[in-house]
Every structure is written in structure tokens, then in C-alpha cells.
Backbone and ligand atoms as CSV (ligand in chain L), in Angstrom:
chain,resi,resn,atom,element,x,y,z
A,1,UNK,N,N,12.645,-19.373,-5.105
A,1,UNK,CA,C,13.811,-20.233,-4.981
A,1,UNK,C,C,14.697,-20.040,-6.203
A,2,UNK,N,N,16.281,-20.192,-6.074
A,2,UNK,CA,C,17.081,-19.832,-6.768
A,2,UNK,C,C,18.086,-20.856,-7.225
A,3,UNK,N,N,18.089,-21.905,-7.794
A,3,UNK,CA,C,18.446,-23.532,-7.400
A,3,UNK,C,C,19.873,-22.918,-8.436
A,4,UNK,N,N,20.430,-21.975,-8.460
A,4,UNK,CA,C,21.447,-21.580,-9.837
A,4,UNK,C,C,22.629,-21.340,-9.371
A,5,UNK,N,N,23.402,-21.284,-9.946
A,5,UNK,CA,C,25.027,-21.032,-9.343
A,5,UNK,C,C,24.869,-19.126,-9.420
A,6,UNK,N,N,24.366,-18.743,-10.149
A,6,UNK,CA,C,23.918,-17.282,-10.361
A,6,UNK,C,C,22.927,-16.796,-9.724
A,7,UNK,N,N,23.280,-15.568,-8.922
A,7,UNK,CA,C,22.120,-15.169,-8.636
A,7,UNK,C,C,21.408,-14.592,-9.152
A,8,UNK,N,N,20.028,-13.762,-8.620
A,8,UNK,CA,C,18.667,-13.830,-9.501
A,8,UNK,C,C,17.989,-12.177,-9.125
A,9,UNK,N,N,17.372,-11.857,-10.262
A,9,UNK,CA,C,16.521,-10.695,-9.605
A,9,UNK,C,C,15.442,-10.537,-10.223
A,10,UNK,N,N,14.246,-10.581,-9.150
A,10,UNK,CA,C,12.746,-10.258,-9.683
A,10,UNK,C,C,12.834,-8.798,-9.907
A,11,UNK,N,N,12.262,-7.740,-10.830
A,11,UNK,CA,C,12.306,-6.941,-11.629
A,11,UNK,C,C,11.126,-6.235,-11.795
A,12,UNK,N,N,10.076,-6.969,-11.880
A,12,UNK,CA,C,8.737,-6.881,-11.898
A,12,UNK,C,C,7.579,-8.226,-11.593
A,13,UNK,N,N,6.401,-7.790,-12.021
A,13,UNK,CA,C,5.020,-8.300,-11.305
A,13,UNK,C,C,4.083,-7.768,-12.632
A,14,UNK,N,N,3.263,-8.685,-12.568
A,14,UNK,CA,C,1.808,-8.343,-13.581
A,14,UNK,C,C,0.918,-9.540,-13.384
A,15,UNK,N,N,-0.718,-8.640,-13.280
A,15,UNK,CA,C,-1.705,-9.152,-13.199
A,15,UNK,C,C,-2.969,-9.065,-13.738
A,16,UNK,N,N,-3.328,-9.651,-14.279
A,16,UNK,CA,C,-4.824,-9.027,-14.840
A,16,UNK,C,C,-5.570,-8.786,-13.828
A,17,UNK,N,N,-5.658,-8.749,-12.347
A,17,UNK,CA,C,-6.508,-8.655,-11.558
A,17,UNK,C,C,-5.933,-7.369,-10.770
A,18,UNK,N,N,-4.981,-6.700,-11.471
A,18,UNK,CA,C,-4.168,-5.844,-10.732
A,18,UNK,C,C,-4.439,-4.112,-12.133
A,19,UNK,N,N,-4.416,-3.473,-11.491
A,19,UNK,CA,C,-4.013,-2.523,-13.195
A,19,UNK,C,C,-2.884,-1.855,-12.816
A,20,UNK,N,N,-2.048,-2.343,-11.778
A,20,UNK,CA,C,-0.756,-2.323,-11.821
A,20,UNK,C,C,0.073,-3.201,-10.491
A,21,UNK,N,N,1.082,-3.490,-10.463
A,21,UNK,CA,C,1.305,-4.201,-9.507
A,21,UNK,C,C,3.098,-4.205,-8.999
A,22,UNK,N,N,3.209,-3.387,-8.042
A,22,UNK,CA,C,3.987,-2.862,-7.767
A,22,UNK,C,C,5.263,-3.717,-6.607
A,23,UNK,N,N,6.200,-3.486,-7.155
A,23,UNK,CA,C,7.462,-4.042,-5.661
A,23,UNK,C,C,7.285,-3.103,-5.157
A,24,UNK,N,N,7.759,-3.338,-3.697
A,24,UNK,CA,C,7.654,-2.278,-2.372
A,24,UNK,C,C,8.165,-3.560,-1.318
A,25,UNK,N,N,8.456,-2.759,-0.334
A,25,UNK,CA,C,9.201,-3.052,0.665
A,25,UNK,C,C,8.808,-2.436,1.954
A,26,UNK,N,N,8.753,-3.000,2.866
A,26,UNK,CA,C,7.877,-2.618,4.097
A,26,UNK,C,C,9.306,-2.495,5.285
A,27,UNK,N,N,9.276,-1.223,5.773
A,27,UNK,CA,C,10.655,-0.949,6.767
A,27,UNK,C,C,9.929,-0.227,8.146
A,28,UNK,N,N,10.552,-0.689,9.259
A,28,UNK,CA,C,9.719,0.093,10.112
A,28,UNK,C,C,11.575,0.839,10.925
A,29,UNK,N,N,11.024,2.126,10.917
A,29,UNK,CA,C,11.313,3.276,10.734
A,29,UNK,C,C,11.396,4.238,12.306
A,30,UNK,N,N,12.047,3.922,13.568
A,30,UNK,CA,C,12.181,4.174,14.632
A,30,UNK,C,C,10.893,3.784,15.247
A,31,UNK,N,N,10.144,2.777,14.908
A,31,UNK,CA,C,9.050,2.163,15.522
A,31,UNK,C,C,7.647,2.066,14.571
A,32,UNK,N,N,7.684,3.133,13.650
A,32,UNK,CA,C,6.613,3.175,12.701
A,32,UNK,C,C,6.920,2.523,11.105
A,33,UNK,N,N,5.645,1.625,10.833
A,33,UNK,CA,C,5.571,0.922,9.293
A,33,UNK,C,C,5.522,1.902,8.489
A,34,UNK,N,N,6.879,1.259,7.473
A,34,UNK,CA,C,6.634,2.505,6.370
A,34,UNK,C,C,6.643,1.568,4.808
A,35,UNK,N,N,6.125,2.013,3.739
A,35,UNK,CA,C,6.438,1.018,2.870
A,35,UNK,C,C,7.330,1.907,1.876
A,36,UNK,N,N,8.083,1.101,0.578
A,36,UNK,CA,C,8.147,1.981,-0.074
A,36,UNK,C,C,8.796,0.996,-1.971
A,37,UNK,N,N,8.399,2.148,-2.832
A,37,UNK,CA,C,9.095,1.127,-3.779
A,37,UNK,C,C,10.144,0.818,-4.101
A,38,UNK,N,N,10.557,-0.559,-4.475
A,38,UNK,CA,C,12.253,-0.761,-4.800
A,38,UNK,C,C,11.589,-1.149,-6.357
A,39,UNK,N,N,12.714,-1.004,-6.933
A,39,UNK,CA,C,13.225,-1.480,-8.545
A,39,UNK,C,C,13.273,-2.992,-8.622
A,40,UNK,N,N,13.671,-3.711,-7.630
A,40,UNK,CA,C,14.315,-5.027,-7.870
A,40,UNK,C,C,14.409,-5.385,-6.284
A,41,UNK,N,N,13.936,-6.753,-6.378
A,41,UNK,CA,C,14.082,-7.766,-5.406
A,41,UNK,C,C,15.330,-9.203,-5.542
A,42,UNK,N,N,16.225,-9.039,-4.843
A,42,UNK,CA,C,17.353,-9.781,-5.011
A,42,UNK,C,C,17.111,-11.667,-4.620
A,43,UNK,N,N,17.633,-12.119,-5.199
A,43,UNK,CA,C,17.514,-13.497,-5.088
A,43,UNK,C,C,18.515,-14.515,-5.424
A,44,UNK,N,N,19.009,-14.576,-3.792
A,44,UNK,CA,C,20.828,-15.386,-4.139
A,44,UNK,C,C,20.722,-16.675,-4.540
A,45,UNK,N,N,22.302,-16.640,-5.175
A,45,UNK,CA,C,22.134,-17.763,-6.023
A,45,UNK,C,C,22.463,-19.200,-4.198
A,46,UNK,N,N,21.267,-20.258,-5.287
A,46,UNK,CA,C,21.118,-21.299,-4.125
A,46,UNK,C,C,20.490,-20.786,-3.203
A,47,UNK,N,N,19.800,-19.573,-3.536
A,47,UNK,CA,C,19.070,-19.018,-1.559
A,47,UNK,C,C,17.197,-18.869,-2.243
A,48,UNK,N,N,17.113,-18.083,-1.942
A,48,UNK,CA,C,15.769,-17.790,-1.650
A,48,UNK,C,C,15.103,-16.316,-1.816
A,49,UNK,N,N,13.917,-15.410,-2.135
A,49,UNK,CA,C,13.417,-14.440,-1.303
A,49,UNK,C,C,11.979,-14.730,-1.205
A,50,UNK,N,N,11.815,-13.866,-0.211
A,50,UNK,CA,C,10.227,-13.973,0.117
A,50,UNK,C,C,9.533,-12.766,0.114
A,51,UNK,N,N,8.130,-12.892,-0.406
A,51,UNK,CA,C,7.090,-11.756,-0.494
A,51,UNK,C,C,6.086,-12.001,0.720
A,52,UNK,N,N,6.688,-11.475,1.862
A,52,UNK,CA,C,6.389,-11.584,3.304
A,52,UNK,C,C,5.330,-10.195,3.770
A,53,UNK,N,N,4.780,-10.176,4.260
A,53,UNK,CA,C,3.824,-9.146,5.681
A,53,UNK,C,C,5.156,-8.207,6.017
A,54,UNK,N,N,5.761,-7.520,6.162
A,54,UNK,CA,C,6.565,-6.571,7.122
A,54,UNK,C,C,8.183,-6.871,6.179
A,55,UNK,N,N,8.051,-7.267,5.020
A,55,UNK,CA,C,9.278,-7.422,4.206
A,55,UNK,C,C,8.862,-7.468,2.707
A,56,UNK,N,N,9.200,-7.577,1.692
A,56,UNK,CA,C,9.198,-7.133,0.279
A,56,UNK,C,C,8.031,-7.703,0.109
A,57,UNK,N,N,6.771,-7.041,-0.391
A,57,UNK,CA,C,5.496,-7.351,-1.450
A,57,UNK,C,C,5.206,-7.043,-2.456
A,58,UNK,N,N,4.007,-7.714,-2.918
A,58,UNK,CA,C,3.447,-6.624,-4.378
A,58,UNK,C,C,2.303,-6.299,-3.814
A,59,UNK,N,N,2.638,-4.981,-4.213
A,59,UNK,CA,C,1.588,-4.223,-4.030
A,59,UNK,C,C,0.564,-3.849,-5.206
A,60,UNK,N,N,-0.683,-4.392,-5.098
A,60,UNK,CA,C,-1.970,-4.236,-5.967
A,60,UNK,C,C,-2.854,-3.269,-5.991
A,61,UNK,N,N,-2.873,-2.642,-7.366
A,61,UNK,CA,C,-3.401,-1.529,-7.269
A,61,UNK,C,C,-4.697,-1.776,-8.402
A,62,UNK,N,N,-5.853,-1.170,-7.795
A,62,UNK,CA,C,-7.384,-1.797,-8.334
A,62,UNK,C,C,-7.668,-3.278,-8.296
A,63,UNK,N,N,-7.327,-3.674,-7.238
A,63,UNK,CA,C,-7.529,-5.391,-7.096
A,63,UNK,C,C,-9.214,-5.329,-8.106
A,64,UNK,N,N,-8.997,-6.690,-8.866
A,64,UNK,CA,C,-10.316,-7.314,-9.062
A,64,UNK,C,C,-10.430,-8.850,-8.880
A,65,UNK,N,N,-10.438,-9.237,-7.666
A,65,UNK,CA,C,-10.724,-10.576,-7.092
A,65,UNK,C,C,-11.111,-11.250,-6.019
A,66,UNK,N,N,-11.718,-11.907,-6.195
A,66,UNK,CA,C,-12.964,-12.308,-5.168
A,66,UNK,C,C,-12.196,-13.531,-3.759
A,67,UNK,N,N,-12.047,-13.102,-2.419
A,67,UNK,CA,C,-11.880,-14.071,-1.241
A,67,UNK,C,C,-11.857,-15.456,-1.981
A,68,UNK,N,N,-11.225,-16.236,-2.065
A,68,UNK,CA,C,-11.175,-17.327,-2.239
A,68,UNK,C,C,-11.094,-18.677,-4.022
A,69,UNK,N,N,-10.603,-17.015,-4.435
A,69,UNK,CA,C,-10.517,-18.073,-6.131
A,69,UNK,C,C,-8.443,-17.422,-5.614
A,70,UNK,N,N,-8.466,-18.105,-6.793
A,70,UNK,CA,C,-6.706,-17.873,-7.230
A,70,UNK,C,C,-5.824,-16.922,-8.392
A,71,UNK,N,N,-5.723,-16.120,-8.119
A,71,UNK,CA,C,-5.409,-15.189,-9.790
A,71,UNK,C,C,-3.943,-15.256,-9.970
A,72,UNK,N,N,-3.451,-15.272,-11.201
A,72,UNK,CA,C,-2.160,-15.374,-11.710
A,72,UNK,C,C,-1.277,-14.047,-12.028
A,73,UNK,N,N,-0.053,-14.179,-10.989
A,73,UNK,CA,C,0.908,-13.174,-11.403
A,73,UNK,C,C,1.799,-13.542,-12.089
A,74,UNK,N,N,2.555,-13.268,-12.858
A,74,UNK,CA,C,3.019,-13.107,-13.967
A,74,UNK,C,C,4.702,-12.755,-13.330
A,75,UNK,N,N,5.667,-13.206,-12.847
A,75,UNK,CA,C,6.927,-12.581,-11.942
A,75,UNK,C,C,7.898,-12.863,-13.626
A,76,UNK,N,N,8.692,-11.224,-13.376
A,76,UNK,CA,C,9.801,-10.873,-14.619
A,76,UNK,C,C,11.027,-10.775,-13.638
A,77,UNK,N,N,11.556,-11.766,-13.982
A,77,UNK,CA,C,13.443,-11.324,-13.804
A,77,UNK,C,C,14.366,-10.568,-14.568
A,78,UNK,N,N,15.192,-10.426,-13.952
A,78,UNK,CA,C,16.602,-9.486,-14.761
A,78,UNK,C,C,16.855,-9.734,-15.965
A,79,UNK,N,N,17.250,-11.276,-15.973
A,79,UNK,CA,C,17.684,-11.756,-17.464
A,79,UNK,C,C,16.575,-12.017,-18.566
A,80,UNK,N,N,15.388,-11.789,-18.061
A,80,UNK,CA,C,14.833,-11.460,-19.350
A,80,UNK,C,C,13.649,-12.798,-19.328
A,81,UNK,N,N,14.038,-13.831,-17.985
A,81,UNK,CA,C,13.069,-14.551,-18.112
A,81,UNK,C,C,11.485,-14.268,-17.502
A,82,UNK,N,N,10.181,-15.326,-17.670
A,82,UNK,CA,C,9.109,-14.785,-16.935
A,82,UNK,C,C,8.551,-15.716,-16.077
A,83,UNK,N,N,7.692,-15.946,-15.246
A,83,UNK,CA,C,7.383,-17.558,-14.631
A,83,UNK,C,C,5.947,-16.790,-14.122
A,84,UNK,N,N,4.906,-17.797,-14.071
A,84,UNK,CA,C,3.310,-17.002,-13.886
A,84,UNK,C,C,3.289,-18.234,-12.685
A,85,UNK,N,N,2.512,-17.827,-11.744
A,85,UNK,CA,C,2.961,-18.296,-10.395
A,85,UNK,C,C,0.964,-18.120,-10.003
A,86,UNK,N,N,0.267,-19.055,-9.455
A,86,UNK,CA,C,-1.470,-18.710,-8.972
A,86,UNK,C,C,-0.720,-18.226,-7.228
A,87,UNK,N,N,-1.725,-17.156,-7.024
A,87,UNK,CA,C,-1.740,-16.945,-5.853
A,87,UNK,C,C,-3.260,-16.958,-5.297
A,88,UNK,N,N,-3.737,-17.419,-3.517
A,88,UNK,CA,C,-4.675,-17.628,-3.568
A,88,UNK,C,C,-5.148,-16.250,-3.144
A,89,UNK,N,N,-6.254,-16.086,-2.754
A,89,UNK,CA,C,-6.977,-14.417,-1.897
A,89,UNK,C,C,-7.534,-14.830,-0.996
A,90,UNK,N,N,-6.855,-14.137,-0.198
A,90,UNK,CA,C,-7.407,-14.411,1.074
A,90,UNK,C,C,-7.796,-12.956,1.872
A,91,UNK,N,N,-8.819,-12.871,2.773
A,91,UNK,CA,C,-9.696,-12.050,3.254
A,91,UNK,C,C,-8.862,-11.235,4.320
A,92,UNK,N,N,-9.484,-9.977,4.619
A,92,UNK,CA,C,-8.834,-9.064,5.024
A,92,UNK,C,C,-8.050,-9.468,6.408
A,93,UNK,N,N,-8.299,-10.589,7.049
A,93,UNK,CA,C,-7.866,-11.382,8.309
A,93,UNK,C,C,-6.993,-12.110,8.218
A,94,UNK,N,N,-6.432,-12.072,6.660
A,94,UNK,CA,C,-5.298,-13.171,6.369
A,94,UNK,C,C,-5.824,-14.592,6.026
A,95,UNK,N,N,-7.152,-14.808,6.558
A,95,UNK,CA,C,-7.148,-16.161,6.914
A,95,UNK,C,C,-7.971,-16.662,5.020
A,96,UNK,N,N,-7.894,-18.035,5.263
A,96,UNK,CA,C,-8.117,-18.708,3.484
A,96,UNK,C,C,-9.737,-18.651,3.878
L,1,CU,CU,CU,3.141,-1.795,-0.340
């Protein structure tokens, strides 16, 4: 959420449960899922974005975390600010 007269851009991602943790963007491509990386995720001012299934994620590379605890990402914006955000884990079914 972007509650600012300015708009906003996430930039990056970091995790200790990650040994890297990547933006990407999920496009499907005359019928086939494709992902791929972007630089920056946009975030209008007064609007919103979302890290959705089939639209912009982070992508985790060497996950270390267990179904059902919560690990902390770390989200970097443009201007230089940071905000650490728990996300929960949930199992390969989506489900909690
Ligand atoms: Cu991805």
C-alpha cells in the first residue's frame, strides 16, 4: 500500500532464509507461463501492488524454511527507504 501523494517503487527483497531473493514477474505468453526478472515493481501513489501467483513475485533462491513458521523479508524502495514485512510458508498446495 501506497497511502502518499508520490508514487512508490519496490527495488528489491532480502532474506535470511533466501541466499538471494529475486523480483520476477510471471507473463503468459500465447498461452504458456513464463517468468522473468524486472528491476523494479511500481507502486502508485494512493494505489497498491501485489506479489500475486501469475503476477509480480519474489522469487527464492535456496529457501531455508520450514511449512508453517514465518520468515522475514526485508522490502527496499527507490528512495532509499526499507520496511521488513513476516511472511508465512505455506506448503507446496498453497494451503497454511
Ligand atoms: Cu519467479
Amino acid at each position: 500500500m501506497n497511502n502518499s501523494d508520490n508514487p512508490a517503487t519496490l527495488t528489491g527483497a532480502s532474506s535470511l532464509a533466501c541466499s538471494s531473493l529475486m523480483l520476477h514477474q510471471s507473463m503468459n505468453m500465447g498461452g504458456t507461463s513464463m517468468m522473468m526478472p524486472v528491476a523494479s515493481v511500481p507502486v502508485p501513489a494512493h494505489g497498491q501492488a501485489e506479489l500475486v501467483e501469475g503476477g509480480y513475485h519474489l522469487m527464492c533462491m535456496d529457501p531455508k524454511m520450514k511449512v508453517g513458521e514465518s520468515i522475514a523479508i526485508t522490502l527496499t524502495f527507490g528512495d532509499g527507504s526499507s520496511r521488513i514485512v513476516a511472511a508465512p510458508v505455506y506448503g507446496a498446495t498453497g494451503a497454511p
